[in-house]
VEXZA-990050 format. One record per residue (C-alpha): x negated, y negated, z negated; residue number from 1; residue in three letters. Coordinates in steps of 0.001 Angstrom, whole numbers, plus 524288, in hexadecimal, padded with zeros to 5 digits. Each point is the difference from the previous one (the first is absolute). Last residue first. Example, Ala and Ser with C-alpha at 12.3 -4.5 7.8 and 13.67 -1.06 7.14 Angstrom:
<recs>
REC     X     Y     Z num residuo
REC 7CA9A 80424 7E41C   2     ser
REC 8055A 80D70 7FD6C   1     ala
</recs>
This chain:
<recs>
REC     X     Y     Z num residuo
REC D5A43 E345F FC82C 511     unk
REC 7FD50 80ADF 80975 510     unk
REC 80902 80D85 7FD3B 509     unk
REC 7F7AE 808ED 7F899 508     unk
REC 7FDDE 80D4B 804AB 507     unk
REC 803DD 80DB6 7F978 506     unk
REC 7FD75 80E90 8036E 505     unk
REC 806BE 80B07 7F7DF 504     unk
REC 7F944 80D27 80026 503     unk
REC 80C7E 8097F 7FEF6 502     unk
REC 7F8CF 80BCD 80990 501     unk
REC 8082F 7FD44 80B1F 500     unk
REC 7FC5C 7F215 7FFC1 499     unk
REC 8079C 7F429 7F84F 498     unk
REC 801D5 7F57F 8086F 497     unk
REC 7FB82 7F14E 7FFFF 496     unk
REC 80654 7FA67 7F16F 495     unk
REC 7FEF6 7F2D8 7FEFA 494     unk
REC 7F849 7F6CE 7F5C7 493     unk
REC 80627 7F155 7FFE0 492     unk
REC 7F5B7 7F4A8 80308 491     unk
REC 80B41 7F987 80619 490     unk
REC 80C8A 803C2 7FCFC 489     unk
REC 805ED 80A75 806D7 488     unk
REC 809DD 7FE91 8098E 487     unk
REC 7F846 801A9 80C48 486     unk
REC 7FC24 80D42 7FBC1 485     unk
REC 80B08 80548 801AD 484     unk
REC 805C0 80CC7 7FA5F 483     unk
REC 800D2 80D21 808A2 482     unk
REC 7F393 805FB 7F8C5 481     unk
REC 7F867 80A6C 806B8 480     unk
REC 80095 80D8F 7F9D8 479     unk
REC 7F72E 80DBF 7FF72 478     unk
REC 805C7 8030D 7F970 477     unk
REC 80CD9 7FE9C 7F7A6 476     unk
REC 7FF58 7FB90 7F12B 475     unk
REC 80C53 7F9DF 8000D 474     unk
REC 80594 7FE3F 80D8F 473     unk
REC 80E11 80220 7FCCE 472     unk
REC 7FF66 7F848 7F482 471     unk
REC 7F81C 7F4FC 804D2 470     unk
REC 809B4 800FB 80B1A 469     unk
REC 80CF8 7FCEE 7F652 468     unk
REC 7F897 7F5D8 7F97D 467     unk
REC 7FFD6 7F7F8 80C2E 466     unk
REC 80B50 801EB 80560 465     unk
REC 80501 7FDC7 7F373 464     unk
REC 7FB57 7F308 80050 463     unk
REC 80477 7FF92 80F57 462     unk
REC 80E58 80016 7F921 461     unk
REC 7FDEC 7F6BB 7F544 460     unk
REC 7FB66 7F68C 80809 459     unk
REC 7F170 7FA1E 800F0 458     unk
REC 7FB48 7F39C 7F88F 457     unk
REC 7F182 7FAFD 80388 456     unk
REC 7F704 7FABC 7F642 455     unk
REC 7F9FC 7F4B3 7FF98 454     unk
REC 8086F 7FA44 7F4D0 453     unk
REC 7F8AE 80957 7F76F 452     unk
REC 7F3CA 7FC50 80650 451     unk
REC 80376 7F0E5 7FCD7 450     unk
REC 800DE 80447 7F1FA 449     unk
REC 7F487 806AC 7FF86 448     unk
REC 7F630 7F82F 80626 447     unk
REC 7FE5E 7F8F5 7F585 446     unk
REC 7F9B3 80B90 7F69D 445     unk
REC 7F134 7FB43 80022 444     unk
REC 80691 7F206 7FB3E 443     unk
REC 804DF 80682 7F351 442     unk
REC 7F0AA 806C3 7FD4A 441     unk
REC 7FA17 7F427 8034A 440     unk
REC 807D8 7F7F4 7F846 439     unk
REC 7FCE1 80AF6 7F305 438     unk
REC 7F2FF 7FF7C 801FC 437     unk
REC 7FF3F 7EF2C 8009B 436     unk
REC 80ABA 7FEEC 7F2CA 435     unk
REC 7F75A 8057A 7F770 434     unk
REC 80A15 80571 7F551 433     unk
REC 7FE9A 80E23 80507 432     unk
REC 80CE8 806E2 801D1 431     unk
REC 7FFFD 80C9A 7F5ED 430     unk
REC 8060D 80BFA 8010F 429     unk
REC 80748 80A92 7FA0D 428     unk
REC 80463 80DBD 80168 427     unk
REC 80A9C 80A85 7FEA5 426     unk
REC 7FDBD 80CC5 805AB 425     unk
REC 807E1 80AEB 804EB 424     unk
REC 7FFD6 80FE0 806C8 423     unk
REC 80B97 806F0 8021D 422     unk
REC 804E0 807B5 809AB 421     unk
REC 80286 7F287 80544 420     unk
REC 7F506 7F3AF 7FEEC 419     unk
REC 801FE 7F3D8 7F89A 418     unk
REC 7F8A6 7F538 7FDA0 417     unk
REC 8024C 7F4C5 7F640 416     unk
REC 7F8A0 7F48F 7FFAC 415     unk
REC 7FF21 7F596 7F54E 414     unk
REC 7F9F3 7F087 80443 413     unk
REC 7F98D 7F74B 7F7E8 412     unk
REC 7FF8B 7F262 8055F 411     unk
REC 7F370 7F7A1 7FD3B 410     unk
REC 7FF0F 7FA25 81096 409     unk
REC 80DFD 80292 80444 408     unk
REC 804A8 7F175 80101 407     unk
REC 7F463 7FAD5 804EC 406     unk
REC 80035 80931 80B29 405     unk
REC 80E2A 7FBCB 804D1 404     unk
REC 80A37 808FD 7FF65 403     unk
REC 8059D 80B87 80738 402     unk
REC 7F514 805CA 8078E 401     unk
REC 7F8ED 8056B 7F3D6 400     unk
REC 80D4E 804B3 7FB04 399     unk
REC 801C3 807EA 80D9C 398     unk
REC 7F2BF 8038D 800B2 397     unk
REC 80182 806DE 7F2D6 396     unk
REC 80D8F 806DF 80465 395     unk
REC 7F90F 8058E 80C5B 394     unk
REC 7F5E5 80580 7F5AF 393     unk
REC 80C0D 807F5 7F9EF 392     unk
REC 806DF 8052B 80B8E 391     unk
REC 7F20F 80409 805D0 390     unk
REC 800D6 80F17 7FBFF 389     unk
REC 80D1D 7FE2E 80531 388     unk
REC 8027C 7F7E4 80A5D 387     unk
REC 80F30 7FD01 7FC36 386     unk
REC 803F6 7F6EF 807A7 385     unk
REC 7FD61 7F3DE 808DE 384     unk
REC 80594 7F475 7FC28 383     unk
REC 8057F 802CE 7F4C7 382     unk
REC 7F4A3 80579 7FB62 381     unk
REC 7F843 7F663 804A2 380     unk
REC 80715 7F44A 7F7F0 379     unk
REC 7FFD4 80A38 7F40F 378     unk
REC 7F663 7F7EC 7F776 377     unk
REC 80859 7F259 800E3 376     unk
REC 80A0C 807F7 7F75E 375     unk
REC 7F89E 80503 7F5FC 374     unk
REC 7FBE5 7F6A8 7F589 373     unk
REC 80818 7F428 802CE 372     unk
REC 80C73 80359 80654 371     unk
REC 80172 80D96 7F828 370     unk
REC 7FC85 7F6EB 7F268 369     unk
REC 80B57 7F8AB 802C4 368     unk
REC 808B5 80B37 8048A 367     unk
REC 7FBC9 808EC 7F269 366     unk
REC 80B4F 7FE04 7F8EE 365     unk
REC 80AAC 8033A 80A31 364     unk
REC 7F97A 80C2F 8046E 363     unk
REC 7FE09 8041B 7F1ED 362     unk
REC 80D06 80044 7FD3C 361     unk
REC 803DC 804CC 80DD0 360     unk
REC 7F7D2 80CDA 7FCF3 359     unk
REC 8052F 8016C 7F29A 358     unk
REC 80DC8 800F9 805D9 357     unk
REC 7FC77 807F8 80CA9 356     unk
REC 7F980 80B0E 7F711 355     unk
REC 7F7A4 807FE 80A45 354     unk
REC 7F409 7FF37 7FAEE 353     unk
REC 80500 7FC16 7F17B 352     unk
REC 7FEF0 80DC4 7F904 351     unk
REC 7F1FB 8012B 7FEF2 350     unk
REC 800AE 7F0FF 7F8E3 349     unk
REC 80714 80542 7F54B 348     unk
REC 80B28 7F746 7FD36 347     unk
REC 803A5 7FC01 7F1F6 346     unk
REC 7FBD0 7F1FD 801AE 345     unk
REC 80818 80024 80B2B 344     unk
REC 80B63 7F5E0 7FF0F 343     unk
REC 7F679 7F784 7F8DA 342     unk
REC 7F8B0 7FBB1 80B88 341     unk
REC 80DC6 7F822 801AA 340     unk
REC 7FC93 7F6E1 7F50B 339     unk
REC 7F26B 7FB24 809AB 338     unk
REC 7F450 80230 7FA7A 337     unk
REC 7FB36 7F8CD 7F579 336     unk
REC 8056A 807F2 7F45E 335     unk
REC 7F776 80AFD 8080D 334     unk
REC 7F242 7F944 7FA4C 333     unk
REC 804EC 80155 7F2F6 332     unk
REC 803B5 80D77 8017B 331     unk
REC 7F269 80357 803A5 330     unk
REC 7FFF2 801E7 80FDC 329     unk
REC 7FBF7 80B87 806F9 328     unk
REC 80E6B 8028F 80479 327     unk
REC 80198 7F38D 8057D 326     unk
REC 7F333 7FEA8 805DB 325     unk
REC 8051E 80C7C 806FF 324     unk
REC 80B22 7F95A 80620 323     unk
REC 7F950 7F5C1 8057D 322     unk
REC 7F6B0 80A4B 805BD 321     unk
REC 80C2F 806BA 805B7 320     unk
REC 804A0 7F1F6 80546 319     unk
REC 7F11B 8006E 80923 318     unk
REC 80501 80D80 80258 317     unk
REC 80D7C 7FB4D 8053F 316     unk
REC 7F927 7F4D2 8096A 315     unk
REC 7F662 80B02 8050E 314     unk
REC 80C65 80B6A 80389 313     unk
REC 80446 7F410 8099F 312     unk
REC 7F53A 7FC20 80585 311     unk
REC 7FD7A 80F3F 805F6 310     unk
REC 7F6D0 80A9A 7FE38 309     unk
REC 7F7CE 7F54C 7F8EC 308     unk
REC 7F50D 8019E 7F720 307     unk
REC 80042 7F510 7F626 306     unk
REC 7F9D7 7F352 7FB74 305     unk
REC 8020D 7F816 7F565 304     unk
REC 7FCEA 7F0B0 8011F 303     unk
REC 7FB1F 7F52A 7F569 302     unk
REC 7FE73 80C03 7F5F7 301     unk
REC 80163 7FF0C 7F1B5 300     unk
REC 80D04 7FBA3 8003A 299     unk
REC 8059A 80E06 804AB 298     unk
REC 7FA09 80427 7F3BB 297     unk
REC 7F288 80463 7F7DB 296     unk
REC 7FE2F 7FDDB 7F294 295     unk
REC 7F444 7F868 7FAE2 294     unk
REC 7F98B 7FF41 7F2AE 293     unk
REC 7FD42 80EA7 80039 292     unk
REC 7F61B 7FD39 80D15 291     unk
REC 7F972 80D22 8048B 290     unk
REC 80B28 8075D 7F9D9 289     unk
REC 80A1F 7F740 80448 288     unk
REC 7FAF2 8025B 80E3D 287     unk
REC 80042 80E62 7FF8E 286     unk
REC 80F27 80028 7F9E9 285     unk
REC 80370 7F49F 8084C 284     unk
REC 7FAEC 807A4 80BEB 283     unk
REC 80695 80E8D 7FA4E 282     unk
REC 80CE5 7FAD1 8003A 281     unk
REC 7FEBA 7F91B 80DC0 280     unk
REC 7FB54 80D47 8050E 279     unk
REC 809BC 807C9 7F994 278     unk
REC 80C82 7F753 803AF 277     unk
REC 7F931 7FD8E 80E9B 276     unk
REC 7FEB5 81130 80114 275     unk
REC 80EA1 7FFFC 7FC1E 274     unk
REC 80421 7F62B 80955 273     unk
REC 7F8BE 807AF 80B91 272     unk
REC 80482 80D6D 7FAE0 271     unk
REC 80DFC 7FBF7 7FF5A 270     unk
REC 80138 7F9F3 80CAA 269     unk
REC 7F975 80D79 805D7 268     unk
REC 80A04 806BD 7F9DB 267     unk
REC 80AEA 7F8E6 8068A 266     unk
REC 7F9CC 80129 80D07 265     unk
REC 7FBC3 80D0B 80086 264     unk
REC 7F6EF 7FE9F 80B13 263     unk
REC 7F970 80AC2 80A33 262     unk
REC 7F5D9 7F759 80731 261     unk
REC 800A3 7FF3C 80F3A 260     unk
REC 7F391 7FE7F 808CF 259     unk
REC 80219 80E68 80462 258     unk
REC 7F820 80BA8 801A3 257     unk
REC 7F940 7FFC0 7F395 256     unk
REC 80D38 80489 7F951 255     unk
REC 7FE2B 7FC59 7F157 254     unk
REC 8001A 7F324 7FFE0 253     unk
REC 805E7 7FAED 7F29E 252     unk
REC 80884 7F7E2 7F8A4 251     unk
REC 806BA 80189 7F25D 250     unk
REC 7F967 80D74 7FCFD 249     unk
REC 7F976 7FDAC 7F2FD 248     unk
REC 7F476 80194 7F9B4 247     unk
REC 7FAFB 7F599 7F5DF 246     unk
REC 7F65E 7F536 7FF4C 245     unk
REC 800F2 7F128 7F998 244     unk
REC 7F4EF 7F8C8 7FFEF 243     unk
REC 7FD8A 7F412 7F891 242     unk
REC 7F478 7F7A3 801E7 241     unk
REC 7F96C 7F56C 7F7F9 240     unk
REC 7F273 8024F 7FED4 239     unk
REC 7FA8B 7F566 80956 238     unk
REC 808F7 7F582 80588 237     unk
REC 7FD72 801FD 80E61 236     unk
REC 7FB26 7F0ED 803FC 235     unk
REC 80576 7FB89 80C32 234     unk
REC 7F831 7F23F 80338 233     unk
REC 7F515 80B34 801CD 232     unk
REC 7F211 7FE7D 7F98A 231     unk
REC 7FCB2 80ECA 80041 230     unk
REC 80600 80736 80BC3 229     unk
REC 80B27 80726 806C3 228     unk
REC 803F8 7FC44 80E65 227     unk
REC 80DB7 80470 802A1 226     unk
REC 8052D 804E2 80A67 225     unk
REC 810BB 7FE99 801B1 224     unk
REC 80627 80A29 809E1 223     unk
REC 80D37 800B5 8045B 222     unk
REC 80EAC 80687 8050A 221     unk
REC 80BCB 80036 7FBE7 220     unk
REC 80C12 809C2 7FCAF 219     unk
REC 80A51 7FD29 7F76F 218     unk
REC 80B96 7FD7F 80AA7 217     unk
REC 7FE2D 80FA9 802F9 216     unk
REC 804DF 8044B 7F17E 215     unk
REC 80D7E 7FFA6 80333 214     unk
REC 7FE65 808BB 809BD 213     unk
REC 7F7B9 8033E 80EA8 212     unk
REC 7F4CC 8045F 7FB08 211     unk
REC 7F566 7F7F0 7F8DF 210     unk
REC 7F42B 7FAB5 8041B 209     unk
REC 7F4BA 7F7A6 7F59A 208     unk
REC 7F3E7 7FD54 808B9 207     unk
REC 7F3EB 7FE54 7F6FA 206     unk
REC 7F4C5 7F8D2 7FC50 205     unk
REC 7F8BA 7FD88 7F3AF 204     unk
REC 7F0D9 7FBEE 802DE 203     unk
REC 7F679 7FD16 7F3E9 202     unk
REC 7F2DF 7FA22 803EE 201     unk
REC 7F327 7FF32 7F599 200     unk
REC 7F546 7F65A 7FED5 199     unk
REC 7F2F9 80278 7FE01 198     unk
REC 7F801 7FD33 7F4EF 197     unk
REC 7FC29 80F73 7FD4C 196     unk
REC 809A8 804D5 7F7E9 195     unk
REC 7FDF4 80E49 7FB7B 194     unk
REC 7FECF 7FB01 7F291 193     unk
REC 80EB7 7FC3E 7FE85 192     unk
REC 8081A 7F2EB 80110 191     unk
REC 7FF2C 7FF77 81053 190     unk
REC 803D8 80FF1 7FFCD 189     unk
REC 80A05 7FCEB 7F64B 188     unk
REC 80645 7F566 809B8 187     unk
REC 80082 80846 80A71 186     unk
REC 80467 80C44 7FA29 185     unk
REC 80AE5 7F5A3 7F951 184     unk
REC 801F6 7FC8D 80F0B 183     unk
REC 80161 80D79 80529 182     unk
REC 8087A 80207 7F5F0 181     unk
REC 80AA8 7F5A3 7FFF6 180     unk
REC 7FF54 8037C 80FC2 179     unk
REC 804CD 80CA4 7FDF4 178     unk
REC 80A38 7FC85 7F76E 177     unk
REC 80AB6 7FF53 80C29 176     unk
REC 8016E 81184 80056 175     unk
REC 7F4CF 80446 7F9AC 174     unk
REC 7F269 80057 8092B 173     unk
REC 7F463 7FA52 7FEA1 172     unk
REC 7F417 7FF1A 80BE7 171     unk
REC 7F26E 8005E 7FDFE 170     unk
REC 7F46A 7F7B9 7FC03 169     unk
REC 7F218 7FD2B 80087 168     unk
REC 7F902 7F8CA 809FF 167     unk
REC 7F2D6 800A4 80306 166     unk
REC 801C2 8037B 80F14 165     unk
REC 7FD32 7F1D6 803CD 164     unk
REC 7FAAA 8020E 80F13 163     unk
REC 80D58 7FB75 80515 162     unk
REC 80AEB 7FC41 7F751 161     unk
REC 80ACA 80176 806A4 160     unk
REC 7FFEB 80D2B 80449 159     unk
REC 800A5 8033F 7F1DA 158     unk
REC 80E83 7FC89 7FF1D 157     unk
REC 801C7 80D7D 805DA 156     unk
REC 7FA72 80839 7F587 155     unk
REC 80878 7F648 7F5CA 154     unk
REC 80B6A 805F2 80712 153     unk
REC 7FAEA 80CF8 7FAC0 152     unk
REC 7FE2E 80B4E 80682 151     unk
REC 806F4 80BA6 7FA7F 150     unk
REC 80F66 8029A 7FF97 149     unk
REC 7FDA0 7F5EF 80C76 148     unk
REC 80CB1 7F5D9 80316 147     unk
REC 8046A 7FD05 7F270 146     unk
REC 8086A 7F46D 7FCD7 145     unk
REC 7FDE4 7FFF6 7F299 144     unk
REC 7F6C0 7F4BA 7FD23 143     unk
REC 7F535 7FA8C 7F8BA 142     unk
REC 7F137 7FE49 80534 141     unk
REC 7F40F 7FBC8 7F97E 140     unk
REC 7F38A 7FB44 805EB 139     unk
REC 7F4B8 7FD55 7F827 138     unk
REC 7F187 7F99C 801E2 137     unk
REC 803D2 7F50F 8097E 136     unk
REC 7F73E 7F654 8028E 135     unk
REC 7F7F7 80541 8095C 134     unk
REC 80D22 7FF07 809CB 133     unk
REC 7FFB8 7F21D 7FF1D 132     unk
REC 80A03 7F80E 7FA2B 131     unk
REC 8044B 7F2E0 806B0 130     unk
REC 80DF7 7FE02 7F838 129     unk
REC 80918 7FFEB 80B25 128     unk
REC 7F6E2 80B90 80881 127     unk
REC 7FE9F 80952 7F374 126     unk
REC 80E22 7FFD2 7FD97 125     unk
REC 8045D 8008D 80D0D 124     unk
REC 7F6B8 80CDA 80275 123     unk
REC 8079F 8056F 7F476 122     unk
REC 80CDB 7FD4E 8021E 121     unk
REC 7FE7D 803B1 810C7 120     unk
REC 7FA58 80D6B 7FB75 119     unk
REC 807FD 80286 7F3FB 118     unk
REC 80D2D 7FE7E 809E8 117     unk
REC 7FA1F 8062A 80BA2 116     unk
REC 7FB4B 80D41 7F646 115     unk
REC 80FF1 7FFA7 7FB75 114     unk
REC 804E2 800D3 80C12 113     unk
REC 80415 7F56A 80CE3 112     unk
REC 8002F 801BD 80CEC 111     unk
REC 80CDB 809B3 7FC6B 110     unk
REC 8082B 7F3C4 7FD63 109     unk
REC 7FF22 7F9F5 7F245 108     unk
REC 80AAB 7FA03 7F892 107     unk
REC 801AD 7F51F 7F734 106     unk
REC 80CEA 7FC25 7F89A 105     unk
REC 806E6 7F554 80059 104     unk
REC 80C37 7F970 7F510 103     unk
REC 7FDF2 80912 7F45D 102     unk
REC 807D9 7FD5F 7F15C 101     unk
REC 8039B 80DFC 7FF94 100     unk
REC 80DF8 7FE2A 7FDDF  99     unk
REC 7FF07 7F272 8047B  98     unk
REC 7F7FF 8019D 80E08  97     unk
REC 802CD 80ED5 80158  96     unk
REC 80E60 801FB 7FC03  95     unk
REC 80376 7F096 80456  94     unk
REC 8097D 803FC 80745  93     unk
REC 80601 80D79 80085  92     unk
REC 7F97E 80AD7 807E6  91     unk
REC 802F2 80343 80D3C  90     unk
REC 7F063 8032A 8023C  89     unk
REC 7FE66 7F473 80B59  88     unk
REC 80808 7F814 7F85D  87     unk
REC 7F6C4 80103 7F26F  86     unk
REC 7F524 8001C 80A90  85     unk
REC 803B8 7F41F 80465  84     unk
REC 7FF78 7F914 7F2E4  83     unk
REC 7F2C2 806B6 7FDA0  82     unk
REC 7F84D 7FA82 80B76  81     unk
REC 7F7C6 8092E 8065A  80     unk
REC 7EFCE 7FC6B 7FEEF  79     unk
REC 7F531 7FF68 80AE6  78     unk
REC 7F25A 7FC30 7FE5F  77     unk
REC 7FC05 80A1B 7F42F  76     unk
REC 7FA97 7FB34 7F42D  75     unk
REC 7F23E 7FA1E 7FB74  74     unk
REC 7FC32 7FB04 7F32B  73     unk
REC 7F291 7FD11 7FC1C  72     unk
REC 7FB39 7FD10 7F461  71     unk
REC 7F27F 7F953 7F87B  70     unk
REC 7F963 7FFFF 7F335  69     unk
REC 80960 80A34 7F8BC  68     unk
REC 7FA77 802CF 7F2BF  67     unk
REC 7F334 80107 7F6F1  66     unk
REC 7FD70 7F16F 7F8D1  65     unk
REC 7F1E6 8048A 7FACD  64     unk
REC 7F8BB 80BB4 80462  63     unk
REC 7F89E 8074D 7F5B8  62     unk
REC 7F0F2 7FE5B 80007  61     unk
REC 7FA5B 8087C 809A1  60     unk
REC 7F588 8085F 7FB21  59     unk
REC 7F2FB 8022C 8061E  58     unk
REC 7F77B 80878 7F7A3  57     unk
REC 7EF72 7FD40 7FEC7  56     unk
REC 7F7DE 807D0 8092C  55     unk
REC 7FAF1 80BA6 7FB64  54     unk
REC 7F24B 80433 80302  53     unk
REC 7FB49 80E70 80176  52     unk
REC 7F0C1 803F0 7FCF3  51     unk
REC 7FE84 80CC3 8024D  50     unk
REC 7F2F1 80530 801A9  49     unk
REC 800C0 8092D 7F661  48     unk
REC 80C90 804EB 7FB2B  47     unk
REC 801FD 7FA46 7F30A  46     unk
REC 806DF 7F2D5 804F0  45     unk
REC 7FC07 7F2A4 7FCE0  44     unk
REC 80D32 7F8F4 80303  43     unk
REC 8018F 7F13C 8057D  42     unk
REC 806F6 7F51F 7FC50  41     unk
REC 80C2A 8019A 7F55C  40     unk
REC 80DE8 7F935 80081  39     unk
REC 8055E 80E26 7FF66  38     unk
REC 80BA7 80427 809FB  37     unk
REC 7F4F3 8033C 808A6  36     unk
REC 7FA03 80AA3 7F7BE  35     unk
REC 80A70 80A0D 80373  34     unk
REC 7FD7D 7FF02 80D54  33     unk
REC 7F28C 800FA 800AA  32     unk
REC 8003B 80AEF 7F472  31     unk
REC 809E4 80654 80B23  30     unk
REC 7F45C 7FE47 8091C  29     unk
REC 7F693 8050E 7F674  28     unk
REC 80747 80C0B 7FCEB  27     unk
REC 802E1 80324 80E45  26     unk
REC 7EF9D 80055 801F4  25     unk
REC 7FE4A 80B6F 7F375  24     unk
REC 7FC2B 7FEE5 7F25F  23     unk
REC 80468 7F332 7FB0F  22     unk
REC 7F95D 7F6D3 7F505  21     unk
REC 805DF 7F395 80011  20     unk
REC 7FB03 7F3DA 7F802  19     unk
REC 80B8A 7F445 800FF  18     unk
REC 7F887 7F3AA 7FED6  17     unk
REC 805BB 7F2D8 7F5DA  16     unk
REC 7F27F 7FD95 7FAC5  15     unk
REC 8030C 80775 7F3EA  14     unk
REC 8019B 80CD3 80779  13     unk
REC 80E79 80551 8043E  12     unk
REC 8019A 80EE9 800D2  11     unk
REC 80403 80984 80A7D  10     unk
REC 7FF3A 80D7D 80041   9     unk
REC 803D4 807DC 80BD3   8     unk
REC 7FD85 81034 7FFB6   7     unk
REC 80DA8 7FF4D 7F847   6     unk
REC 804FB 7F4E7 7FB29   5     unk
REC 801DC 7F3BA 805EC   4     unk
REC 8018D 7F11C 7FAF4   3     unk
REC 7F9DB 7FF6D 7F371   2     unk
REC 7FB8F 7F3E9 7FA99   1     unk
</recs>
C-alpha cells in the first residue's frame, strides 16, 4: 500500500509489515510516523544496521453518552429589586417586572470581574463534585466581558490547577453565544481523536452593565462551569445542530473604554426571533432527515430552552415556535389548530416581528405549553438577569432545580442560544434514564436556591453608586477596589488591586 511518494516508499508484505526504504535520517522518522497508523510489528529497513520496531496503534474507541456530567452556578451576593427600581427610575409600574417579566437583578461591586467570576465557578465545580486537577484535559471559556485584548481569562484559570499544564483550550467570544461554543469545542474535542480520557471544563461568565436608560433594568451578572464527559446524565444529542449566522449591528461594544454596549433595541428583537425561526427550521429539517418517520415540534421536547435578555422576550419566542409549527404544517395537520390560526394563513412569517395581532394569537395558544416547557427554566433569570454567555446554562439549572429527579430522568430537552452581531445555534439533549446520575447531578445544585435567598438587597440609589464608580474607574491603574469583602460569599474570588502595569491580583475569601 502506498503511503508516501517521493524518496519514501512504503508497501505492505503478506505478514501484515510495512518495508521502507529511505535515504536520509528525517526519512526514517517520518517512515516512523507514517508506519504507526498500520497494525504492523516491526520494519527491516535497507540501511544497514537499522532495525526499527513499531509498536501496535492505540485508538480510543468513541466515547459513549457525551454531555454535561456536572454544573455549577454561581452569581453575585447582592441584587436590586426591580419594583424599586421601576420607582427609583420614575417609570410606570410594573415596566420592568411585567413588561420585562424581571423581579431582581444581580450586580457586582468593583471586587468583583469577570476572571473572579470563572475563578470562584470553576474551583466550586471541582470542590462539589471531588475532581482533581489531573483530571482535567480541556478548559474552555465563553464570555464578552473583556478585560485583556490578549491574555485570556482561561490564562488565569490556570492558577488553579497547579503542576497540570496539559490543558487545552481558549477563550470564545460573540456577544452571549460564546459559551454555546466553548462547550461544542468541548464536546468535539471529547468525540474526536485528540481525546485522551480526560474530562473537559466549559466556563461562561460575564457581568452584563448598561447606562443609565431603558436598557439598564437588563443587566445581570454570572458564571455557570460545566464539566463535559462521556457517561453524563446530560447526553448532547449528536448530529443535530442548527446554526444560524449573519452580520448585523443589533448590539455591540465598540468603545473599549467603557463596559457599555451600543444597542438598537428594536433591531436587535428582530435578529434574535429571526435567528430562533431559522434555527428551529433548519432542526426539524436535520432531524427529519436522519428520521423521515418523525417530524419535529413543540411536543417533541419535555422543556425548550432559550437565551434570555429578559423573561419577557423568552415567553414570546417560545409562542414564535408555536407559530412556526403552524406554518410547517400539512394542511391537514393546520385543520387542528385553533380556527383563529386561520386569520394568517396568508402571512409571511418575515413580516410578523412586530405584528401585535399575530403575536397575541400565538401568545394565547401557546400559555399551556409556556407553563410547562419553559417557564420553570427562567427561575434564575428572573431572579438575577441577563448573564449573558451563561443566560442559557442558568436556564438548565433552573429546570434541573425545578422538579424532582425521577421526573426528569428520559426528558429531551431543545436549547436555543443566541449571541448579537449575530452568531446562533439550536441544540438538543438527552436526560439519562438511570435515575442514580441524574439525583446526583439535581442534589449537586441544592444550594442554589437558599444562595439565591442569601443574597443581600441594596437600594436603587447606592446601585448606581455602584455602577456609576465602575464607570469612572474603568480600567484605571494602578487601582484598589472600594467594595467589601465582608459581603462576599464564602469561597467567592476577589479582586486585590490592579498594579500600575494592569497585572490583576486575586485571593479567595475562606469558605
Amino acid at each position: 500500500m502506498q503511503i508516501f511518494h517521493a524518496r519514501l516508499n512504503a508497501v505492505e508484505d503478506s505478514t501484515g509489515c510495512v518495508v521502507c526504504q529511505p535515504e536520509q535520517l528525517y526519512i526514517r522518522q517520518l517512515a516512523l510516523k507514517l508506519a504507526s497508523q498500520f497494525n504492523n510489528k516491526s520494519c527491516q529497513l535497507a540501511t544497514p544496521n537499522c532495525n526499527i520496531t513499531f509498536p501496535p496503534p492505540t485508538r480510543m474507541s468513541r466515547p459513549a453518552g457525551v454531555g454535561i456530567i456536572a454544573i455549577e452556578a454561581y452569581f453575585p451576593s447582592q441584587f436590586v429589586d426591580q419594583t424599586e427600581l421601576e420607582q427609583f427610575d420614575g417609570v410606570s409600574a410594573g415596566k420592568y417586572t411585567v413588561g420585562l417579566g424581571q423581579a431582581r437583578m444581580g450586580f457586582c461591586t468593583d471586587r468583583e470581574d469577570v476572571n473572579s467570576l470563572c475563578l470562584t465557578a470553576v474551583q466550586r465545580l471541582m470542590e462539589r463534585n471531588s475532581i482533581g486537577v489531573e483530571q482535567i484535559g480541556r478548559l474552555e471559556v465563553g464570555t464578552e466581558t473583556i478585560l485583556d485584548k490578549s491574555k485570556s481569562v482561561k490564562t488565569v484559570l490556570m492558577q488553579l490547577f497547579g503542576d497540570n499544564t496539559d490543558i487545552e483550550g481558549i477563550d470564545t467570544t460573540n456577544a452571549c453565544y460564546g459559551g454555546t461554543a466553548a462547550l461544542f469545542n468541548a464536546l468535539s474535542w471529547v468525540e474526536s481523536s485528540a481525546w485522551d480520557g480526560r474530562l473537559a471544563i466549559v466556563v461562561a461568565a460575564d457581568i452584563a452593565v448598561y447606562a443609565t436608560g431603558s436598557a439598564r433594568p437588563t443587566g445581570g451578572a454570572g458564571a455557570m462551569a460545566m464539566l463535559v464527559g462521556p457517561n453524563a446524565p446530560l447526553v448532547i444529542e449528536s448530529g443535530l445542530r442548527a446554526s444560524y449566522m449573519k452580520h448585523a449591528y443589533d448590539f455591540y461594544k465598540p468603545d473599549l473604554n467603557s463596559e457599555y454596549p451600543v444597542v438598537d433595541g428594536k433591531l436587535s428583537i428582530q435578529c434574535y426571533l429571526s435567528a430562533l425561526d431559522h434555527c428551529y427550521q433548519l432542526y426539524c429539517k436535520k432531524a427529519h432527515k436522519a428520521n423521515p418517520e418523525s417530524k419535529v415540534q413543540l411536543n417533541t421536547f419535555d422543556a425548550f430552552l432559550f437565551h434570555s435578555p429578559y423573561c419577557k422576550l423568552v415567553q414570546k419566542s417560545l409562542a414564535r415556535l408555536l407559530l412556526n409549527d403552524y406554518f410547517l404544517a400539512s394542511d391537514e395537520e393546520k385543520s387542528k389548530f385553533p380556527e383563529a390560526f386561520n386569520s394568517i394563513k396568508n402571512v409571511k412569517m418575515e413580516e410578523t416581528y412586530f405584528d401585535r395581532d399575530v403575536e397575541r394569537l400565538v401568545l394565547d395558544n401557546s400559555k399551556q405549553l409556556f407553563e410547562e416547557k419553559t417557564k420553570p427554566s427562567l427561575f434564575l433569570a428572573n431572579q438575577i438577569g441577563n448573564m449573558y454567555t451563561p443566560s442559557l446554562y442558568g436556564g438548565l439549572v433552573s429546570l434541573l432545580i425545578s422538579r424532582e429527579a425521577s421526573q426528569l430522568t428520559g426528558n429531551r430537552v431543545a436549547l436555543f442560544s443566541y449571541g448579537s452581531g449575530l452568531a446562533s445555534s439550536m441544540y438538543s439533549l438527552k436526560i439519562s434514564t438511570d435515575l442514580a446520575p441524574v439525583q446526583k447531578l439535581v442534589d449537586s445544585l441544592n444550594h442554589v436556591k437558599p444562595t439565591l435567598e442569601a443574597r443581600r438587597k441594596i437600594a436603587p440609589e447606592d446601585f448606581a453608586a455602584t455602577l456609576d464608580a465602575k464607570e469612572k474607574n474603568h480600567h484605571k491603574v494602578p487601582y484598589v477596589p472600594e467594595g467589601s469583602v465582608e459581603t462576599l460569599f464564602p469561597g467567592t474570588w476577589y479582586l486585590v488591586d490592579v498594579d500600575d502595569k494592569y497585572r490583576r491580583s486575586y485571593k479567595r475569601k475562606p469558605l
